[in-house]
C-alpha positions as CSV (number, residue, x, y, z in Angstrom):
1,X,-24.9,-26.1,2.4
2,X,-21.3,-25.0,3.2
3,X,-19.0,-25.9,6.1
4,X,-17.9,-22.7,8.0
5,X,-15.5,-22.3,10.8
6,X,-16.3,-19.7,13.6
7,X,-14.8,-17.9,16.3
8,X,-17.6,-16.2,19.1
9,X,-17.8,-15.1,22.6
10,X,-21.1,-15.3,24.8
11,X,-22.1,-12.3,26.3
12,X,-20.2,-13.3,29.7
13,X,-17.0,-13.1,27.8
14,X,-15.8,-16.5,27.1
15,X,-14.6,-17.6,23.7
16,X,-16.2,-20.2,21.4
17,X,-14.8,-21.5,18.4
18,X,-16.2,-24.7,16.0
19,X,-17.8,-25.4,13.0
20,X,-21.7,-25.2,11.7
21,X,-23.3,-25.6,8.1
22,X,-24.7,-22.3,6.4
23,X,-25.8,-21.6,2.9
24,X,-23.5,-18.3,3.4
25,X,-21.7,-16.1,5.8
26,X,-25.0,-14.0,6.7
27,X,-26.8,-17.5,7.4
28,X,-24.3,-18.9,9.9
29,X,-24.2,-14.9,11.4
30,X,-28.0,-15.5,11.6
31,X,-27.4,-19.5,13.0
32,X,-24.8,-17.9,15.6
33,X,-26.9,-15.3,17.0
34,X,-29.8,-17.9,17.8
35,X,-27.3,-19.7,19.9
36,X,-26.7,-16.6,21.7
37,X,-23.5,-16.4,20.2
38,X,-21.2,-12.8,18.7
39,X,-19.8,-14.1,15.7
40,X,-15.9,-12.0,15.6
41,X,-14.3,-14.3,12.8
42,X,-16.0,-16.9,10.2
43,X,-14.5,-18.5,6.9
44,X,-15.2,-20.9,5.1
45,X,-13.6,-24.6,6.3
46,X,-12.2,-24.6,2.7
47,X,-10.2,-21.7,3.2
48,X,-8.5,-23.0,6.3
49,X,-4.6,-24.2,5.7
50,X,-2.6,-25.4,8.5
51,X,0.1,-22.8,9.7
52,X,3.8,-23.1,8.9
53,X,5.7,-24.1,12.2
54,X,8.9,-21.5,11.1
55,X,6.4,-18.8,11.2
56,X,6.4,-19.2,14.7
57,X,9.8,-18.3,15.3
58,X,10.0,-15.8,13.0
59,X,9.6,-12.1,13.7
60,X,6.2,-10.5,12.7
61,X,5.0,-7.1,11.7
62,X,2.0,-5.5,12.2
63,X,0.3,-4.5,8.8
64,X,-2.5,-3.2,7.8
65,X,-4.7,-6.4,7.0
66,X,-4.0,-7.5,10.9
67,X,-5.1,-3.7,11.8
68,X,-7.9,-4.2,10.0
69,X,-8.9,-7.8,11.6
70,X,-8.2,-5.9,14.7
71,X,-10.6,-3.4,14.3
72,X,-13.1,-5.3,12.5
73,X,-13.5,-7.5,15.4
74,X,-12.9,-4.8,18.2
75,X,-15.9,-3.0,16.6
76,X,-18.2,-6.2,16.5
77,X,-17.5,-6.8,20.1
78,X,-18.3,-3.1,21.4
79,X,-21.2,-3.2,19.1
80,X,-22.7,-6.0,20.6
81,X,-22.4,-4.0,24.1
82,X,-19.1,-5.7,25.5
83,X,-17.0,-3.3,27.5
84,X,-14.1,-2.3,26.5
85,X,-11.8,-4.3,28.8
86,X,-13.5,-7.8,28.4
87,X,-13.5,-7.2,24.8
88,X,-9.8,-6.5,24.7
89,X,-9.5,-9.1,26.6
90,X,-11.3,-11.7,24.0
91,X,-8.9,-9.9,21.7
92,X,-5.9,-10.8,23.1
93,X,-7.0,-14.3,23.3
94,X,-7.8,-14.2,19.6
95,X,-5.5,-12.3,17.9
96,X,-2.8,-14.7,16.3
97,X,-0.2,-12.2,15.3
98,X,2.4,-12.3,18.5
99,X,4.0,-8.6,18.0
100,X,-0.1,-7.0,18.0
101,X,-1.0,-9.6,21.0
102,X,1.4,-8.0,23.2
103,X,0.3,-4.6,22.2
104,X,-2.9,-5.6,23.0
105,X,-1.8,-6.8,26.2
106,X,0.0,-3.6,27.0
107,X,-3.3,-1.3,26.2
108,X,-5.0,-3.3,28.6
109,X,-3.0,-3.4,31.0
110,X,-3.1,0.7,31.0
111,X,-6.8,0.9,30.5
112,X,-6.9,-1.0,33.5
113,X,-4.3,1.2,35.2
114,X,-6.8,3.9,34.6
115,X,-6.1,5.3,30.7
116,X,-8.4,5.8,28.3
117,X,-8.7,3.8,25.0
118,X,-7.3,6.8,23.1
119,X,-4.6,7.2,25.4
120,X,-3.3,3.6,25.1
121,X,-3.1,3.6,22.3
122,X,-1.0,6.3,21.4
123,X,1.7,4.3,23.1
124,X,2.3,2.5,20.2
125,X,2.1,5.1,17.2
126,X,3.9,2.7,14.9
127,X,0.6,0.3,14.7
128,X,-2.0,3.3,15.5
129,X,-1.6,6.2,13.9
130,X,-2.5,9.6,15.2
131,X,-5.5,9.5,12.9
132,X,-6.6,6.8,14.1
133,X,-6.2,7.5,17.8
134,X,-7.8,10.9,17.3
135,X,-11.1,9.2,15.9
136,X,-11.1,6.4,18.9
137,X,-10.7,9.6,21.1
138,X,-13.4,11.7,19.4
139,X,-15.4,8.9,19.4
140,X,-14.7,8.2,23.4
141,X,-15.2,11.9,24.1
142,X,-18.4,11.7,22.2
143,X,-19.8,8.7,23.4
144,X,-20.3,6.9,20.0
145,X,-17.7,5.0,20.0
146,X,-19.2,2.1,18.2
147,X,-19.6,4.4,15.4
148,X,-16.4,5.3,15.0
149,X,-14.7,1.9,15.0
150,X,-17.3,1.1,11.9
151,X,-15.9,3.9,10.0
152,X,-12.4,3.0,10.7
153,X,-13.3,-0.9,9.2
154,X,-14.5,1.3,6.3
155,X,-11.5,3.3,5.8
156,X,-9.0,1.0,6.5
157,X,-11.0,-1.4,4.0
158,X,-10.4,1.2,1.6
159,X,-6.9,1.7,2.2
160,X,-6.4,-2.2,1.8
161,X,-8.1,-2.5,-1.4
162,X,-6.5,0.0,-3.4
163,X,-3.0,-1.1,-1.9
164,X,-3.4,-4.4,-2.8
165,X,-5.0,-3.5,-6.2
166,X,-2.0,-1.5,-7.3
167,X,0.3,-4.4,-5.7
168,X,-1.4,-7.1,-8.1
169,X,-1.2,-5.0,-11.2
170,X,2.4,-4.6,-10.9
171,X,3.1,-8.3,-10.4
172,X,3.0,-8.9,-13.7
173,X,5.6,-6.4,-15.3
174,X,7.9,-6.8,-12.2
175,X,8.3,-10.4,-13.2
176,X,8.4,-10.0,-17.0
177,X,11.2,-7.5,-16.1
178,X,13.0,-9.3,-13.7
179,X,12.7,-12.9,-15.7
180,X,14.0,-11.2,-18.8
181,X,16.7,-9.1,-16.9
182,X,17.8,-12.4,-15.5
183,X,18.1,-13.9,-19.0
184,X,20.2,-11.4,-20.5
185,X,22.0,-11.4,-17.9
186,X,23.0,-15.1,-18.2
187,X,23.6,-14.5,-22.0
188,X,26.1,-11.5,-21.3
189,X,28.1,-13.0,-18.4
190,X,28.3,-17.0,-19.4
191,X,27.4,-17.3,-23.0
192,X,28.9,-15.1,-25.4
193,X,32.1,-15.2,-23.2
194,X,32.0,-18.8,-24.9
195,X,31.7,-17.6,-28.5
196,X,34.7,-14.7,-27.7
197,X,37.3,-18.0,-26.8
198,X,36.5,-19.1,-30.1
199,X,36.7,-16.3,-32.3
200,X,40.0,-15.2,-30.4
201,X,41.4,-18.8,-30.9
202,X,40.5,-18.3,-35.1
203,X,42.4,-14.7,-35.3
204,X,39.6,-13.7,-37.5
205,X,38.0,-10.1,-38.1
206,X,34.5,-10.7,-36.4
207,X,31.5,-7.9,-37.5
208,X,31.5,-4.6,-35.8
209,X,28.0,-5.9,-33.6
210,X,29.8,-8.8,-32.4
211,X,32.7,-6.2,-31.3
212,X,29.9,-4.6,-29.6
213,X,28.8,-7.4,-27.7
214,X,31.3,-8.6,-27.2
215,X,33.3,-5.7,-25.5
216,X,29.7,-5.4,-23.4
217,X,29.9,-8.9,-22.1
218,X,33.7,-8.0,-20.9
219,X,32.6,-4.9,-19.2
220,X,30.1,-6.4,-17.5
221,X,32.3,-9.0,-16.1
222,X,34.8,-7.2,-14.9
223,X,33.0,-4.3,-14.2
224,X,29.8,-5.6,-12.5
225,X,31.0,-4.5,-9.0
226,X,30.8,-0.6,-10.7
227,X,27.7,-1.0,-12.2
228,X,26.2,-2.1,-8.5
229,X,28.0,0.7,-6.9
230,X,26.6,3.8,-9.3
231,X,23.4,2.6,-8.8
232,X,23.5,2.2,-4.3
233,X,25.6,6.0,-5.0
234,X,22.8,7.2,-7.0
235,X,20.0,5.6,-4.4
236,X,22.2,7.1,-1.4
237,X,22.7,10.3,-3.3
238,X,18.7,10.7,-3.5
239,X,18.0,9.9,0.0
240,X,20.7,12.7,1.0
241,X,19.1,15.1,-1.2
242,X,15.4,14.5,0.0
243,X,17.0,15.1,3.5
244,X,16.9,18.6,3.2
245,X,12.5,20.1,3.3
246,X,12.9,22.4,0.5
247,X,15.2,19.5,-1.9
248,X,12.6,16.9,-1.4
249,X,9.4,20.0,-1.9
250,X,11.4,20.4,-5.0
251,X,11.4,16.7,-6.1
252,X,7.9,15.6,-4.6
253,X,6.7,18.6,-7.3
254,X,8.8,17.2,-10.2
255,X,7.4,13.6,-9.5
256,X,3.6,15.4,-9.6
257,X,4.8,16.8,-13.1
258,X,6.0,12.9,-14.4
259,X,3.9,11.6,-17.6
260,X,1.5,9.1,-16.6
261,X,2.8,8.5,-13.1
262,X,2.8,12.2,-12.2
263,X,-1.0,12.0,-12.8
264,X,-1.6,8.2,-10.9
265,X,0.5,10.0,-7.7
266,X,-1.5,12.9,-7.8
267,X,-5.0,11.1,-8.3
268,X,-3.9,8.8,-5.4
269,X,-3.2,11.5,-2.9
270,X,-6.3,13.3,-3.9
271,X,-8.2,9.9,-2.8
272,X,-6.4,9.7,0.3
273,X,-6.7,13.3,1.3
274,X,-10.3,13.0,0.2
275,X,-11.3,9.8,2.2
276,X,-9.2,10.3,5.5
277,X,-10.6,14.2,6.0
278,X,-14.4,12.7,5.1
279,X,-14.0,10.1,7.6
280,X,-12.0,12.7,10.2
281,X,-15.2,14.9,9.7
282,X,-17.7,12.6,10.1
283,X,-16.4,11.1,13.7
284,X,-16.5,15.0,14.6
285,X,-13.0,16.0,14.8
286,X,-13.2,19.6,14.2
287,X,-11.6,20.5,10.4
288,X,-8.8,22.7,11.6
289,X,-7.3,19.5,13.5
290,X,-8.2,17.0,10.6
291,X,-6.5,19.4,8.6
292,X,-3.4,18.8,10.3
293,X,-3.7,14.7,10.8
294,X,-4.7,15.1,7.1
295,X,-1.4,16.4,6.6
296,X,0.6,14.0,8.2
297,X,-0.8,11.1,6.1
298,X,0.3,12.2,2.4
299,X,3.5,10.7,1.2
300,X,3.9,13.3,-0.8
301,X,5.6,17.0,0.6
302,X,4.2,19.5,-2.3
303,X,0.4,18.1,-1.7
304,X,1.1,18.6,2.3
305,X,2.1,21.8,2.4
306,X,-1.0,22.5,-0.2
307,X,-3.0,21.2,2.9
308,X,-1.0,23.0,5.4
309,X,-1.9,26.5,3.1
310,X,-5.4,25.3,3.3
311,X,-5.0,25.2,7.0
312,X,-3.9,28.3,7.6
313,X,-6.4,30.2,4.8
314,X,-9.0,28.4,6.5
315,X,-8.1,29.7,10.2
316,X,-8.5,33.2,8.3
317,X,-11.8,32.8,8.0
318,X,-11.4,31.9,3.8
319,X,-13.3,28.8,2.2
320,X,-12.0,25.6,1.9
321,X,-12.7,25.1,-1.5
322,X,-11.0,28.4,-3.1
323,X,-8.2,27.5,-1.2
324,X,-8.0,24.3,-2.9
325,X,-8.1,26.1,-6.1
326,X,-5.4,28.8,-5.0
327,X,-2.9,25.6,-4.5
328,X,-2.5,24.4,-8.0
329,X,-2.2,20.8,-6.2
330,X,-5.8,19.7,-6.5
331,X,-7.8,18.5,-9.8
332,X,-10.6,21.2,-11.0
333,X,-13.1,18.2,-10.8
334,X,-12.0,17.4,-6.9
335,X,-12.1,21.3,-6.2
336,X,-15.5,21.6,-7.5
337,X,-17.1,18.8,-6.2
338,X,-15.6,19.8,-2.5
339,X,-17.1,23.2,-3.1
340,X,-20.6,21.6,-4.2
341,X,-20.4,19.9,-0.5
342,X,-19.6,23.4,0.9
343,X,-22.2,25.2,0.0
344,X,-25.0,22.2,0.7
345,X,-23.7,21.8,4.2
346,X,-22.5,18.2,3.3
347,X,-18.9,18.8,3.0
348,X,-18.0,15.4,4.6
349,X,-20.5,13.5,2.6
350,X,-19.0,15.2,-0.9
351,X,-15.3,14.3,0.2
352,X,-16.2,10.3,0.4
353,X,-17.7,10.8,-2.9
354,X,-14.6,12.5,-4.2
355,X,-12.6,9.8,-2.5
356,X,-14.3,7.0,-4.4
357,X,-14.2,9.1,-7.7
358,X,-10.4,8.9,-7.6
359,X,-10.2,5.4,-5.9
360,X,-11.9,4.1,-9.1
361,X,-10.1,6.8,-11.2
362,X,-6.4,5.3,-10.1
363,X,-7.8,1.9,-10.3
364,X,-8.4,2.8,-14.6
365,X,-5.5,5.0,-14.6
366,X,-3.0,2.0,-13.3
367,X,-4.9,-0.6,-15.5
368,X,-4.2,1.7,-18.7
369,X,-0.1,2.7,-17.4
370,X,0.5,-1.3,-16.9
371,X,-1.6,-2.0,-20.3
372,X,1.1,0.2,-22.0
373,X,4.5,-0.6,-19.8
374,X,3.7,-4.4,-20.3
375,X,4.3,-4.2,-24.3
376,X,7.3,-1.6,-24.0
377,X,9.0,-4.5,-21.4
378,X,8.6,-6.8,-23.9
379,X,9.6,-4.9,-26.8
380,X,12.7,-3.4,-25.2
381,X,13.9,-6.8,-23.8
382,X,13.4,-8.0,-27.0
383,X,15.4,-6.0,-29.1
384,X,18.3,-6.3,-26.4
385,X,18.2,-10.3,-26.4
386,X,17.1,-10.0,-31.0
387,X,20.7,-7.6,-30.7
388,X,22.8,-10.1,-28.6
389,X,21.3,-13.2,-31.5
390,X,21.7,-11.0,-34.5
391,X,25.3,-10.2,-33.3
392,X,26.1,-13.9,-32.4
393,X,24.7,-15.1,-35.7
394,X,26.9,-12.4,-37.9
395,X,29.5,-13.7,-36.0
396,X,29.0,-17.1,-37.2
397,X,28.1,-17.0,-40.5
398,X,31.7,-14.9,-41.0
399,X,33.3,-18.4,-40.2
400,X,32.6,-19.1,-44.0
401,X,35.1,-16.6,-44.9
402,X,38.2,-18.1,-43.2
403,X,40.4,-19.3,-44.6
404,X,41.3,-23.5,-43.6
């Protein structure tokens, strides 16, 4: 038996919080019911580490794992038949993070000033997103409310998971890169500048590599500062250039066309395209105006305007998937699988089966990119360091040859 922590409300509204023995999170779900308790949060007592008091005075964001508690617990609460104020209200009790509390303080203070759910929360479109204040209004207008909230745990679980999968497998050759980059860097700019004060003081010929590196260590002294600058030019150049809708169209293709990556960026928006039109379709927002929310969640500008085209064949009366097919954005396997749903009637169905096709799909592809970037790190950082060695050690084994 296993010590878990809890945090529940009574039906009346008031909030409970202690601890209780369970073999497992469904037992002490099953332990807290009998007492007439709605479980919100439980972890294990294990897993609970004091907070950091600077934290407190720090400023906090609102990211998606705190939009996902959010929701996970808002949907537990309406599902257990808590109205929407006094379960906002346990909310705002609960929630730790102090930016989201006083946005959940705001939306009730409106609902109670006569606003709908929806409507409060498209006051703050930097935490909610339109798609996600179009399902809670669907879901409001529709009167399944509870539903809807389940499916946004689902899809915001999905979004998490292959975030923070791609994050982890990129830890890796970021430091590798970054531990080696700091290495040469120390060689170049304090250590060979050692062996130059030597050489120069012994007025002897040194090997054209040495030369080499050591003019390289010079220019990276003195010219560190212009280094720096090309690169923040060259960043600031790009932004300027993506400024303009048909530049960055232009760009977002050529990054589609990339090898390796391209296929990873495409396979990812596929996924998300996929998984938030399934999820739009299945809280009944009608597919012309998923279409469009669709739209305004890909990062990338060729594969929206691909939807926007399918938005606009589609208010034509055409089929959604030949219009896929027409964009020469969308993988054959994606288009046909779409069109399978079409013609069964189960369109939305076959889009959460395409999303998790490509979610596993960038998952492999990701594994296999950093399987082959780790090695070329490593081999390119070492024939810069074996270079900068070599060189030194030429240099010193042509001491022999002077003359004392």
């Amino acid at each position: 038996m296993a010590e878990f922590l809890y945090k529940a409300t009574t039906l009346s509204g008031q909030t409970v919080e202690g601890a209780i023995e369970g073999k497992d999170e469904k037992a002490v779900v099953q332990s807290l019911h009998g007492l007439g308790y709605i479980p919100i949060r439980i972890a294990s007592a294990e897993e609970k580490t004091p907070s950091l008091g600077l934290s407190s005075f720090l400023p906090q964001r609102v990211g998606i794992k705190n939009l996902l508690a959010f929701t996970q617990e808002f949907s537990t609460l309406i599902s257990a038949g808590l109205p929407i104020d006094r379960s906002l209200r346990i909310l705002r009790d609960l929630t730790e993070n102090r930016r989201l509390k006083e946005v959940v303080k705001d939306i009730l203070r409106r609902i109670e000033g006569g606003n709908s759910l929806a409507e409060a929360l498209s006051y703050h479109p930097r935490i909610f997103s339109r798609l996600f204040v179009n399902m809670v209004k669907a879901g409001e207008s529709g009167g399944f409310l509870e539903t809807i909230l389940s499916r946004l745990v689902r899809y915001l679980q999905s979004v998490k998971e292959i975030r923070e999968y791609l994050i982890s497998v990129m830890i890796y050759p970021l430091i590798l890169t970054a531990v080696s980059g700091i290495s040469i860097t120390i060689l170049v700019a304090f250590v060979i500048p050692r062996f130059a004060r030597i050489f120069a003081d012994m007025g002897q010929a040194i090997p054209l590599a040495t030369q080499i590196m050591l003019s390289a260590s010079h220019s990276f002294r003195d010219y560190w500062w212009a280094g720096l600058g090309a690169v923040s030019l060259l960043y600031f150049a790009l932004q300027l250039y993506n400024q303009d809708g048909e530049r960055r169209w232009r760009w977002d293709g050529f990054k589609l066309k990339w090898p390796g990556l391209g296929s990873l960026i495409k396979k990812i928006e596929v996924a998300r395209f996929s998984r938030t039109l399934g999820t739009l379709l299945q809280s009944g927002v009608p597919i012309l105006s998923a279409l469009n929310l669709v739209k305004e969640t890909s990062q990338n500008l060729t594969v929206a305007r691909a939807i926007a085209y399918v938005h606009d064949r589609l208010r034509e009366g055409k089929g959604i998937s030949k219009t896929l097919e027409e964009t020469d954005v969308f993988p054959a396997l994606a288009v046909h699988m779409i069109g399978v749903g079409e013609e069964t009637g189960k369109l939305e169905e076959m889009l959460i089966k395409v999303a998790e096709t490509y979610e596993d799909n960038v998952q492999k592809t990701a594994k296999r990119l950093v399987a082959l970037l780790e090695p070329l790190i490593i081999l390119v950082m070492g024939a810069v360091v074996g270079f900068i060695v070599i060189s030194m050690l030429l240099a010193v084994f042509s001491i022999n040859e002077i003359p004392f």
